[in-house]
N, C-alpha and C positions, 0 to 999 in steps of 0.2 A: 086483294088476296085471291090467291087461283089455287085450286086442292087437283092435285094427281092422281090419278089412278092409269092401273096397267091391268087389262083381260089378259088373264093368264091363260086364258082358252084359248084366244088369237095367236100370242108371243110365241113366237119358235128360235127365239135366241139369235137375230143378227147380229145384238151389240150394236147398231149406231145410236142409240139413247144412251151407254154410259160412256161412248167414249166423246159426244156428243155433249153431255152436260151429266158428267160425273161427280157432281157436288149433291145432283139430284135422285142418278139413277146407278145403281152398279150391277154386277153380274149375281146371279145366284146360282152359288157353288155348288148346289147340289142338282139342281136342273137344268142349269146353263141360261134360261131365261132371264130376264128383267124383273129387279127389284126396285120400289122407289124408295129412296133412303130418305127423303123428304116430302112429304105429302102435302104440305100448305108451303108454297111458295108466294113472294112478291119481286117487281123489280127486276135485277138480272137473271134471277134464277129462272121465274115465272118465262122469260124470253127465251131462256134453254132449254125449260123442259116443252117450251111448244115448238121447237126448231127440234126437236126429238121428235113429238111427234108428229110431225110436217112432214120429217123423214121415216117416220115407221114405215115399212114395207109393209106390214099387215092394218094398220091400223088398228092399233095395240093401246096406245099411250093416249089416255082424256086430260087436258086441261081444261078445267070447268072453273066457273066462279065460284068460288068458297064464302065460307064466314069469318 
């Protein structure tokens, strides 16, 4: 199990994490930054949200090891 998280400090709103693996991460409508709609991923999802953030430009998006 791998837990998400997004610095909202870093995020300035590219969008390649929801459109990237949008099951995990979508837009936020009111600030145009990164939300993560799933925070404990495994398996495919867990391989999305770190090919997100492989691609962050900021270095935004943590895929850590969870509980």
């Amino acid at each position: 199990m791998k837990k998400v998280r997004v610095d909202l400090d870093l995020c300035v709103g590219h969008g390649r994490c929801y459109e990237l693996a949008p099951e995990v991460f979508e837009e936020d409508e009111d600030r145009g930054h990164c939300r993560v709609r799933i925070e404990r991923v495994e398996g495919e999802q867990a391989q999305l949200a770190q090919r997100a953030s492989d691609n962050c430009p900021e270095g935004a998006i943590f895929v850590e090891d969870g509980d």
